[in-house]
C-alpha positions as CSV (number, residue, x, y, z in Angstrom):
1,X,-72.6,-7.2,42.0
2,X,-70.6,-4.8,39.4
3,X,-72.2,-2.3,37.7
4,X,-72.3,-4.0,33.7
5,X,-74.0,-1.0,32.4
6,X,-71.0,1.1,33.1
7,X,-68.0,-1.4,32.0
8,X,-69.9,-1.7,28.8
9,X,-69.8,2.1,29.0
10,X,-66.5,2.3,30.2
11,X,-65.1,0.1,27.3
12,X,-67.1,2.0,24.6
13,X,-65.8,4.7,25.6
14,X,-62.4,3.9,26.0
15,X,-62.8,2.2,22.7
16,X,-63.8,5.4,21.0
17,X,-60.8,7.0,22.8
18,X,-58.2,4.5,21.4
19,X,-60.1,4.7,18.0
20,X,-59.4,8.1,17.7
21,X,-55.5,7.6,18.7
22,X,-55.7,5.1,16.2
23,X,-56.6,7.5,12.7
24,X,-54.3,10.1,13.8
25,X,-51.4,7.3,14.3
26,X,-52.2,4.9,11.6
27,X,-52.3,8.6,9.0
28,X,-49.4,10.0,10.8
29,X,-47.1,6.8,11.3
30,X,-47.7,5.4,7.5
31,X,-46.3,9.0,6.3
32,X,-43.5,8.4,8.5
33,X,-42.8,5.0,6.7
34,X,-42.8,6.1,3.7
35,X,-40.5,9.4,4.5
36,X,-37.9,7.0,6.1
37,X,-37.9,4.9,3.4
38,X,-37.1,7.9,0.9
39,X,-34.3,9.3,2.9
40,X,-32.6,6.2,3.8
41,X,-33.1,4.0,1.0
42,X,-33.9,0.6,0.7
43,X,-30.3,-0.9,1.6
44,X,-30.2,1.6,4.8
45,X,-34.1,0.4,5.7
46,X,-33.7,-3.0,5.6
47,X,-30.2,-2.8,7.9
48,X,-32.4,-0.8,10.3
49,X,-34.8,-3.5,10.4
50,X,-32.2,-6.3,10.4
51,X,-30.2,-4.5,13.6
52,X,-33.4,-3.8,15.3
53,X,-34.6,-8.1,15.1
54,X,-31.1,-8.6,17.2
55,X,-31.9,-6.1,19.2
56,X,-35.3,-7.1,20.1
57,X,-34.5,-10.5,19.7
58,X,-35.2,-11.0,23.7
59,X,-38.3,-9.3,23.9
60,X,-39.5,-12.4,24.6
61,X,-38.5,-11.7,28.3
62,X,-39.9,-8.1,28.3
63,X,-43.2,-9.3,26.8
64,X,-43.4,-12.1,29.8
65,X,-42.9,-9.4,32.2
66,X,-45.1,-7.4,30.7
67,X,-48.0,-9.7,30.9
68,X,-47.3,-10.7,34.3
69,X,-47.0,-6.8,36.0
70,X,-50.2,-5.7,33.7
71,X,-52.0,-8.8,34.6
72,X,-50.7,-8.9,38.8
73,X,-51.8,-5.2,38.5
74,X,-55.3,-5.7,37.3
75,X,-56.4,-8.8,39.3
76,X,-55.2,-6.5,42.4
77,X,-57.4,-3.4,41.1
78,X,-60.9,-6.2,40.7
79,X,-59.9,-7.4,44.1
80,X,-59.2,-3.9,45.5
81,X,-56.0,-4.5,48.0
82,X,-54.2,-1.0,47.4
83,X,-51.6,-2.3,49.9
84,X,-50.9,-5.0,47.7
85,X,-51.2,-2.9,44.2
86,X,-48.3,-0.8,45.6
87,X,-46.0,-3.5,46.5
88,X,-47.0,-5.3,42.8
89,X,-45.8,-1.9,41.5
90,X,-42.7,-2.3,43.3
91,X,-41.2,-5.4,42.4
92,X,-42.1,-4.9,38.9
93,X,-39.9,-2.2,38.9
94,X,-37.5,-4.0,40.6
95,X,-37.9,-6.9,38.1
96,X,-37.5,-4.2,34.9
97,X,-34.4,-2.9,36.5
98,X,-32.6,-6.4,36.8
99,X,-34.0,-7.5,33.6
100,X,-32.8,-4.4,31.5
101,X,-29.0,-4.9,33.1
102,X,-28.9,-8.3,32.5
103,X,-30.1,-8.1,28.8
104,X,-27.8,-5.4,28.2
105,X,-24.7,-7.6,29.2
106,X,-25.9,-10.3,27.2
107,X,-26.5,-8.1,24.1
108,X,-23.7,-6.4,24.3
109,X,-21.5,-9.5,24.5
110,X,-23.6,-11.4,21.2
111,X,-24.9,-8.9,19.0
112,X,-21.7,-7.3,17.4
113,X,-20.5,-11.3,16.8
114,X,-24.3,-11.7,15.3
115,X,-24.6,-8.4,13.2
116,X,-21.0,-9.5,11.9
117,X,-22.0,-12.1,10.3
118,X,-25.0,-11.0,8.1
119,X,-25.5,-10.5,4.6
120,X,-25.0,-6.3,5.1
121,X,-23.5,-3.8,1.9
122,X,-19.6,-3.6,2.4
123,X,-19.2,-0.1,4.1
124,X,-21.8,-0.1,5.7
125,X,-21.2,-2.6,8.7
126,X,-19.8,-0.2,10.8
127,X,-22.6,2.0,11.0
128,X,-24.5,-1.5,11.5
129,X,-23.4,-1.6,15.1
130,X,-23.5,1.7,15.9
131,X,-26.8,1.9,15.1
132,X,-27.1,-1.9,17.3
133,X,-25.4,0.0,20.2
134,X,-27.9,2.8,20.0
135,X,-31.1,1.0,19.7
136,X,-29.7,-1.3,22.7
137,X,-30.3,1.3,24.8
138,X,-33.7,2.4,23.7
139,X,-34.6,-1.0,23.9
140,X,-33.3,-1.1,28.0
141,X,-35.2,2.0,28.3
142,X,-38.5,0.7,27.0
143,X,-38.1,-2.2,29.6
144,X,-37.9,-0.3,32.7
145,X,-41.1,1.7,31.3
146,X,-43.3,-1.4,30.8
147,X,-44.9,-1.0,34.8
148,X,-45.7,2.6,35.0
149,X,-47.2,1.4,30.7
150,X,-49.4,-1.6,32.2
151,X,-50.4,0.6,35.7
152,X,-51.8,3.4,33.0
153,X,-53.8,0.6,30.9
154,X,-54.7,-1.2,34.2
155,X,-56.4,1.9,35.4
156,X,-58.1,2.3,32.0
157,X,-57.0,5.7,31.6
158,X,-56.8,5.5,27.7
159,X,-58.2,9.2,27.0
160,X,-54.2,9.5,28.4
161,X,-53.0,7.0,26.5
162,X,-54.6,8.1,23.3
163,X,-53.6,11.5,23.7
164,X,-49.9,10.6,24.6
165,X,-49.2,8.3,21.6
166,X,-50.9,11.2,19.4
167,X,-47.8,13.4,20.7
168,X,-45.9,10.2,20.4
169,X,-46.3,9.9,16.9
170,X,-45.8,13.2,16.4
171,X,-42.6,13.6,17.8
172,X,-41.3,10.8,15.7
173,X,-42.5,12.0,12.2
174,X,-41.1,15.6,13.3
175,X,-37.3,14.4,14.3
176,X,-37.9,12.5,11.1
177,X,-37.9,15.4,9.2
178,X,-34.8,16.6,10.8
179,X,-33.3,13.8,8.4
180,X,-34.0,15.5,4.8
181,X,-32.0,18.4,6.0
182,X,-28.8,16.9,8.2
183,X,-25.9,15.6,6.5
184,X,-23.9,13.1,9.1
185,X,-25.3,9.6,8.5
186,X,-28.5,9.4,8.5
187,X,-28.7,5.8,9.2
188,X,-27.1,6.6,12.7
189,X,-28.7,9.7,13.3
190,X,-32.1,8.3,12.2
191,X,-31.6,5.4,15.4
192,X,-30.2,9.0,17.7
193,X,-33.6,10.3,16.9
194,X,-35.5,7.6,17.9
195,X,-33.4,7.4,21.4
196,X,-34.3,11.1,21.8
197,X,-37.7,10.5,21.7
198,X,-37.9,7.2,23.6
199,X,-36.1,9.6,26.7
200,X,-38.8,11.9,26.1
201,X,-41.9,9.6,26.6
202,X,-40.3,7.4,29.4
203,X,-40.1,11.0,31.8
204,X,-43.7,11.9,30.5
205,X,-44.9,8.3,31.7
206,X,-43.4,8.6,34.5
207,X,-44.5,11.8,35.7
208,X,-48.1,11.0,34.7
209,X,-48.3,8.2,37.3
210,X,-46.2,9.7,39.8
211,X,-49.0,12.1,39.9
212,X,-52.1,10.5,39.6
213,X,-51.3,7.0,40.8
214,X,-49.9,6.5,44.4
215,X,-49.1,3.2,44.3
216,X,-46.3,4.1,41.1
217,X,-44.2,5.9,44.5
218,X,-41.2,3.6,44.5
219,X,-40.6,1.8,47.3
220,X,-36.9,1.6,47.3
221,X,-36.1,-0.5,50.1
222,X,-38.9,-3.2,49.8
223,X,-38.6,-6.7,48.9
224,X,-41.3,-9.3,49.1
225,X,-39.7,-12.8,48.3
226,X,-42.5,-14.7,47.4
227,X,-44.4,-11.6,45.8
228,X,-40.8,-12.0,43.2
229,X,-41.0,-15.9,43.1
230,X,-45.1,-15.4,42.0
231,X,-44.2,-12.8,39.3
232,X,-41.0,-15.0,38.4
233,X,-43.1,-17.9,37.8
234,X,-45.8,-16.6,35.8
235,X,-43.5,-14.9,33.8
236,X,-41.7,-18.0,33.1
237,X,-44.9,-19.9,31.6
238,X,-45.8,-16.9,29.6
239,X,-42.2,-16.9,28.8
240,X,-42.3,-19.9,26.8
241,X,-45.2,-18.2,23.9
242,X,-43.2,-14.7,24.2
243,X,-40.3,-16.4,23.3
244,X,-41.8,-18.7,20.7
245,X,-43.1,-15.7,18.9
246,X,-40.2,-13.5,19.0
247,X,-37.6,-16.5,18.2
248,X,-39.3,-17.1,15.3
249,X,-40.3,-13.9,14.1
250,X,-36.1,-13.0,14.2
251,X,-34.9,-16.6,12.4
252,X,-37.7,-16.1,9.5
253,X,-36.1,-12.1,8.9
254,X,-32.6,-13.7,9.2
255,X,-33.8,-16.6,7.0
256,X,-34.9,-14.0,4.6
257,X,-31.7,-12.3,5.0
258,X,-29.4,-15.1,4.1
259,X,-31.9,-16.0,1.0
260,X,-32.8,-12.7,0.0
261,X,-30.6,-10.3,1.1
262,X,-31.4,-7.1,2.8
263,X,-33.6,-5.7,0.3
264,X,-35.9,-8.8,1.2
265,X,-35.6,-7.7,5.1
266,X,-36.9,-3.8,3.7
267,X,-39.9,-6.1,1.9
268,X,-40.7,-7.3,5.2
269,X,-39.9,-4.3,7.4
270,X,-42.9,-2.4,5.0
271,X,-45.1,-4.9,5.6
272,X,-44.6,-4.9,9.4
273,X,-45.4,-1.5,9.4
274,X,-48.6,-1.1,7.3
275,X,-49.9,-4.8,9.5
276,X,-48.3,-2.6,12.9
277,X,-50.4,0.1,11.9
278,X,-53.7,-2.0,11.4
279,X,-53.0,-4.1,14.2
280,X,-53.4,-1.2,16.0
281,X,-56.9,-1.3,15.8
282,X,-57.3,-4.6,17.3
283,X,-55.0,-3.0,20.1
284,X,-56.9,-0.4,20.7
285,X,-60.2,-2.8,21.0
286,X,-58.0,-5.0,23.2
287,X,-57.3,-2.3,25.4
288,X,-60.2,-1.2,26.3
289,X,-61.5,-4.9,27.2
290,X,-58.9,-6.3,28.9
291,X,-59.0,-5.1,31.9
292,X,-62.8,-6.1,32.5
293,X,-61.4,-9.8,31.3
294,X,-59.3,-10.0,34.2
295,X,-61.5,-7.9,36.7
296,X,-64.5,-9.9,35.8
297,X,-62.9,-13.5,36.4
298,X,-60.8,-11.6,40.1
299,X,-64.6,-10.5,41.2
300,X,-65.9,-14.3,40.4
301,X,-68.5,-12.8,38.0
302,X,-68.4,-15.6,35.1
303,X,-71.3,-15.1,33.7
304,X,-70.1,-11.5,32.5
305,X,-66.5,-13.1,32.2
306,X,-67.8,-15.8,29.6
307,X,-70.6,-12.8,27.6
308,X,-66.9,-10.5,27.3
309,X,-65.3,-13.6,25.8
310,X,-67.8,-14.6,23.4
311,X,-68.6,-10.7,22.2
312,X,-65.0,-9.5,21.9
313,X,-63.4,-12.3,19.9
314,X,-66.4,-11.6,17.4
315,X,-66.3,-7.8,17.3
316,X,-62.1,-7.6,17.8
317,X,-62.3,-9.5,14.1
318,X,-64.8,-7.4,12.2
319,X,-63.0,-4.7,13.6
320,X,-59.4,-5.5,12.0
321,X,-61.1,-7.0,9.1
322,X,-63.0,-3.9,8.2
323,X,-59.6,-2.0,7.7
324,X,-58.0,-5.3,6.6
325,X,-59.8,-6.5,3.7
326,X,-60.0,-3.2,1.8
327,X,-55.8,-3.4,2.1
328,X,-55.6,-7.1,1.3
329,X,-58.1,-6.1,-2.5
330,X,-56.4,-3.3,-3.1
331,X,-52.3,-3.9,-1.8
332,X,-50.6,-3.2,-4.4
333,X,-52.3,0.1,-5.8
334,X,-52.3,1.4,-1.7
335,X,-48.0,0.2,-1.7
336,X,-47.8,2.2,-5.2
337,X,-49.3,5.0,-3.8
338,X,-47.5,5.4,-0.5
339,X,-44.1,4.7,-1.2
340,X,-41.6,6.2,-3.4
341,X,-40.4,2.7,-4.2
342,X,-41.8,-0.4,-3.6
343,X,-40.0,-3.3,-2.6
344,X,-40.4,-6.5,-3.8
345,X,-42.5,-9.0,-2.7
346,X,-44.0,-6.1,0.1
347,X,-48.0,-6.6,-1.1
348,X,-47.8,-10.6,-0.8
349,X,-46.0,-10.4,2.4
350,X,-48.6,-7.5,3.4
351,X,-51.3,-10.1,3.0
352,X,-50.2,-12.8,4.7
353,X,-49.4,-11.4,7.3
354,X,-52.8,-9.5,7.8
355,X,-54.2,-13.1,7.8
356,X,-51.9,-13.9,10.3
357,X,-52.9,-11.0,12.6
358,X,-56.9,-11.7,11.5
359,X,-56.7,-15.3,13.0
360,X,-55.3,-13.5,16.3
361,X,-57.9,-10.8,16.2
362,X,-60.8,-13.3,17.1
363,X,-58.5,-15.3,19.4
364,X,-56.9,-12.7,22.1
365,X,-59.8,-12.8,24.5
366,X,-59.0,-16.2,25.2
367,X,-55.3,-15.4,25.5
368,X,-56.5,-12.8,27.9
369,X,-58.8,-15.2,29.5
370,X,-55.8,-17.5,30.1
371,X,-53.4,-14.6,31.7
372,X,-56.5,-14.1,34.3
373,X,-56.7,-17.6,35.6
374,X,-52.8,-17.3,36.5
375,X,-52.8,-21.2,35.1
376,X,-50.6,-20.5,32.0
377,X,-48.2,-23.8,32.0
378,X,-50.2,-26.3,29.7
379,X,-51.3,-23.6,27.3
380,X,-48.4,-22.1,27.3
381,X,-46.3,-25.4,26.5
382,X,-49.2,-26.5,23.6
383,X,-48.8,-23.0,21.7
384,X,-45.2,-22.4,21.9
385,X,-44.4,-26.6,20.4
386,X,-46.4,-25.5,17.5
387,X,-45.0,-22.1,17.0
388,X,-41.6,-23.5,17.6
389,X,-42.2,-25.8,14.4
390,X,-41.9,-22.5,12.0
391,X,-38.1,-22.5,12.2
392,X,-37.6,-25.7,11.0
393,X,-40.3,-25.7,8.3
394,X,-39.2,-22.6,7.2
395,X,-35.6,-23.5,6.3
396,X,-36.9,-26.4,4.6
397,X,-38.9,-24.3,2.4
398,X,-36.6,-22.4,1.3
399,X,-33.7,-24.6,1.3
400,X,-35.9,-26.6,-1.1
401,X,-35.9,-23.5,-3.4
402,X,-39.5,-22.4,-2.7
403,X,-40.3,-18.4,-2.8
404,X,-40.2,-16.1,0.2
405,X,-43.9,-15.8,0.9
406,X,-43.9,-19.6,1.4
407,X,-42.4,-18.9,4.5
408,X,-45.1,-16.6,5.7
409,X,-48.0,-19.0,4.7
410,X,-46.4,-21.9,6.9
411,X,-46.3,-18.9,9.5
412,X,-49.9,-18.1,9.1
413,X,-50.7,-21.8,8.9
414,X,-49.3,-22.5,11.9
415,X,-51.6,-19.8,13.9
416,X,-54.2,-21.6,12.6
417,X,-53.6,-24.8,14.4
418,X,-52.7,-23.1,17.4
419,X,-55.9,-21.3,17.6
420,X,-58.1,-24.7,17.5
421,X,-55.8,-26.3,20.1
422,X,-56.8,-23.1,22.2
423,X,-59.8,-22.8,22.1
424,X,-60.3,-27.0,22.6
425,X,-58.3,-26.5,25.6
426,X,-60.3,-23.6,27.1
427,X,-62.8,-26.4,27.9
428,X,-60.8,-27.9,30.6
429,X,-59.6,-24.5,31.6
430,X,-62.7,-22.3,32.2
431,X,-65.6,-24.9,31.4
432,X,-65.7,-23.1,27.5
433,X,-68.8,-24.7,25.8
434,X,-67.2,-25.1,22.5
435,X,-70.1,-26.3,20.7
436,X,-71.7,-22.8,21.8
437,X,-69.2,-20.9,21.3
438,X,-68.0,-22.0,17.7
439,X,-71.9,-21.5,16.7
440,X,-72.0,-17.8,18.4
441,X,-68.5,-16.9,17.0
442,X,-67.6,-18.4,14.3
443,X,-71.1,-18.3,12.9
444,X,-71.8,-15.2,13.1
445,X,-68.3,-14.1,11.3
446,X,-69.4,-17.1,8.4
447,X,-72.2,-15.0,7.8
448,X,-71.2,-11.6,8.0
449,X,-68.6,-12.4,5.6
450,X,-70.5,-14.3,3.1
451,X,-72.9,-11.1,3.1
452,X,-70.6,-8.3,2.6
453,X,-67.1,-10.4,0.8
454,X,-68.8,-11.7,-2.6
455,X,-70.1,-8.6,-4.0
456,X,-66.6,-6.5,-3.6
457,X,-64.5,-9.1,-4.6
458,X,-65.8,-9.6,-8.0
459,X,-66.3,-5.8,-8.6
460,X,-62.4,-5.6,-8.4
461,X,-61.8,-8.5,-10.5
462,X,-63.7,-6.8,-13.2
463,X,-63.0,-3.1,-12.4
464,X,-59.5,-3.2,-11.4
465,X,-57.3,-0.9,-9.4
466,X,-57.1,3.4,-9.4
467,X,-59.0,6.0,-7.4
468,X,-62.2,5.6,-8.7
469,X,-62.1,1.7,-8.0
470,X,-61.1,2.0,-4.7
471,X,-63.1,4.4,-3.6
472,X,-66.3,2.7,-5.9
473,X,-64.9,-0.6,-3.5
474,X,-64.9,1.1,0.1
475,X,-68.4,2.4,-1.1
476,X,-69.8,-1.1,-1.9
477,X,-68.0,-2.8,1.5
478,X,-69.0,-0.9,4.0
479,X,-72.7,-0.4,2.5
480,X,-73.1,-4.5,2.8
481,X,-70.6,-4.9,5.8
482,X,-71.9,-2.5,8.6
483,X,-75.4,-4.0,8.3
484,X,-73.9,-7.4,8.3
485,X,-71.9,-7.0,11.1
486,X,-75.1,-5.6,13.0
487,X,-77.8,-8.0,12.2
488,X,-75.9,-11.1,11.1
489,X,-72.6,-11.0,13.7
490,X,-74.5,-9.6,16.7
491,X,-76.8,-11.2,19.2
492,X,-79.7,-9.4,20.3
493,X,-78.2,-8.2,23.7
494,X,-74.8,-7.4,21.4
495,X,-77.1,-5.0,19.5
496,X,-78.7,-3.6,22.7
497,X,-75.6,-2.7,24.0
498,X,-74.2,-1.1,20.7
499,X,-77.5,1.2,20.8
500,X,-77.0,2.1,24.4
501,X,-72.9,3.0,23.7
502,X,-74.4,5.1,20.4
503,X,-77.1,7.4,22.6
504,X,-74.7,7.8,25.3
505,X,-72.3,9.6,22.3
506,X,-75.0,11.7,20.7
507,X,-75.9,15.3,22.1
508,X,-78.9,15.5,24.2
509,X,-81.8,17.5,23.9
């Protein structure tokens, strides 16, 4: 039987490690933001952000790889077949490679036709595609990185990872610098400077697990048919969500574009990046737990699988909410604040689309509990009909003449739904008592939030927004919500293991 004292170690720890990475790239990355917004301008930001949808506009298929190397790679680590965890390594890089030429052809045959016919600034088109061309090839180089990514995360080496996305983060806000003082375009050169540093990480990575991993040794010769046809087909379920996501995450920005211009797509491309930037911390959480998920349910250890279910979805949303709530009360001073110029509609879109990320928080360690089982099809094919139902609904809206944020609520709406569906489903997949787990989860964030939400919301309907208000508001939070989260969201053996991830932190005597 596995140690459970140590993976509740492990994942503090790792935790702790990804929290740090977190402040230093939340702080580091919203300066960026608001420095490439100043030196481009808003027209030049929001054709960034336009460009780079079409470019990413199949991520869909990199995400379903993704999932299905970082998930064959885990399951093989809990099993503990290292002849197997190096041949997994070796058709996923043999999958990357033939994904990233074949998504290159296809790019580079449809996205000048599609960049062509957006709503861009005359003059400015032509940079447009450079700038498409560019980030096309960042994009292919990010795919063929995803295994040596998910073999890192598999391992749980996230001290690494942390310390790596610091430099990361770094590097990005430095080159972006370079732009206040160069004169070419700095639309082109600001996509140049991104490639530069996308090169740069991709030959740290794979260094890294050259060296410490032996099954990342490419095995250039080898070919295992049905090892392909297994990774194929998971991908190809897990395709179908990935796809839904991305599909309709690009037709709402180009929806937004054609009924708002590009100045609504900068609106949107500042909210992505403050929710990117928060989200992180339910990344970093999810991190550091996933791999016990899928380790857990390979070893046949349900009852630690089903505690790791039940705890995380409770603690990944007080986790996000704690940074998201004091944004959501406070968006528009915070928006004033960082940027130069705000554009318009940024705080509403902000807050919707923290909700939207807030009703994924408490739902990805069921996600991750579906990726373990392998048994992705009917899941799969109930989340993506609903998702799928944004584009249509979306148009609608705002065909009929309804604001931009409308479209966003439908969006968040929509998670909603797909959230009960999942969870009613897990019943017939991994024997979820729902009953049980609504009372433990969803109970104990009812209560945590009507202890700590009251109290700060009315202090800044009467008080307002400034310094001392906000800072008066944290203050008032975090006195009501740390205690709540504690004694109110925890179970008793929740608490016990908080306590024991605390004194293992402390100095000893």
């Amino acid at each position: 039987m596995a140690d459970h004292g140590k993976d509740t170690a492990r994942i503090g720890k790792n935790t702790l490690a990804l929290f740090f990475r977190l402040l230093v790239v939340t702080l580091v990355g919203l300066y960026t933001s608001r420095v490439i917004l100043k030196v481009l301008g808003q027209d030049d930001f929001g054709i960034y952000n336009i460009v780079g949808t079409i470019v990413v506009f199949l991520m869909f298929l990199k995400q379903a790889l993704t999932n299905a190397s970082y998930r064959f790679f885990t399951y093989e680590l809990g099993v503990g077949n290292a002849v197997r965890l190096r041949e997994t390594f070796a058709m996923s890089i043999n999958v990357h490679l033939i994904l990233a030429g074949i998504l290159f052809i296809v790019m580079e045959a449809a996205g000048p036709l599609v960049i062509s016919g957006l709503n861009i600034p005359s003059g400015r088109m032509a940079a447009a595609q450079v700038v498409f061309q560019i980030s096309l090839v960042s994009f292919c180089l990010e795919i063929v990185k995803t295994p040596f990514n998910s073999c890192i995360i598999a391992h749980e080496r996230m001290n690494f990872y942390a310390l790596t996305s610091i430099v990361e983060v770094v590097l990005k806000l430095l080159l972006v610098l370079l732009l206040s003082v160069i004169t070419i375009d700095k639309l082109i050169l600001y996509a140049l400077l991104m490639l530069g540093s996308a090169v740069v990480m991709f030959i740290w990575y794979v260094i890294y697990c050259r060296i410490y991993f032996p099954e990342t040794k490419y095995l250039s010769r080898f070919w295992d048919k049905s090892l392909f046809k297994g990774m194929l087909s998971y991908s190809g379920w897990s395709l179908l969500v990935n796809a839904a996501d991305i599909v309709v995450q690009q037709m709402r920005n180009i929806f937004m574009n054609i009924f708002g211009g590009v100045r609504a797509n900068a609106a949107i491309g500042v909210a992505n990046q403050v929710n990117g930037k928060l989200s992180g911390v339910l990344s970093s959480f999810t991190q550091a737990f996933n791999p016990q998920i899928i380790k857990s349910y390979a070893q046949g250890d349900r009852a630690y699988f089903m505690r790791l279910l039940y705890s995380t979805s409770k603690l990944s949303f007080f986790l996000l909410f704690s940074f998201a709530f004091p944004v959501m009360m406070n968006v528009d001073f915070i928006l004033d604040f960082w940027l130069v110029e705000v554009p318009d509609n940024s705080g509403i879109f902000l807050n919707l689309i923290l909700c939207y990320s807030l009703v994924d928080s408490f739902s990805s360690p069921l996600f991750m509990a579906v990726h373990a089982t392998g048994n992705l099809k009917v899941h799969q094919i109930l989340m993506a009909s609903i998702k799928v139902v944004n584009i249509p609904l979306s148009w609608i809206l705002l065909k009929a003449g309804l604001p931009l944020w409308s479209v966003l609520a439908a969006w968040a709406g929509l998670n909603v739904v797909c959230d009960i569906v999942r969870i009613i489903y897990m019943k017939t997949l991994i024997g979820l008592e729902i009953g049980a787990y609504v009372k433990d989860v969803f109970g104990g964030m009812a209560l945590v939030l009507l202890a700590s939400v009251p109290v700060p919301v009315l202090f800044h309907h009467y008080c307002g927004e400034g310094w001392w208000q906000l800072a008066a508001f944290m203050g008032i939070f975090f006195v009501l919500y740390v205690p709540a989260v504690f004694f109110l969201g925890l179970n008793a053996k929740e608490r016990g293991y908080a306590l024991d991830i605390i004194k293992s932190k402390l100095p000893k005597r």
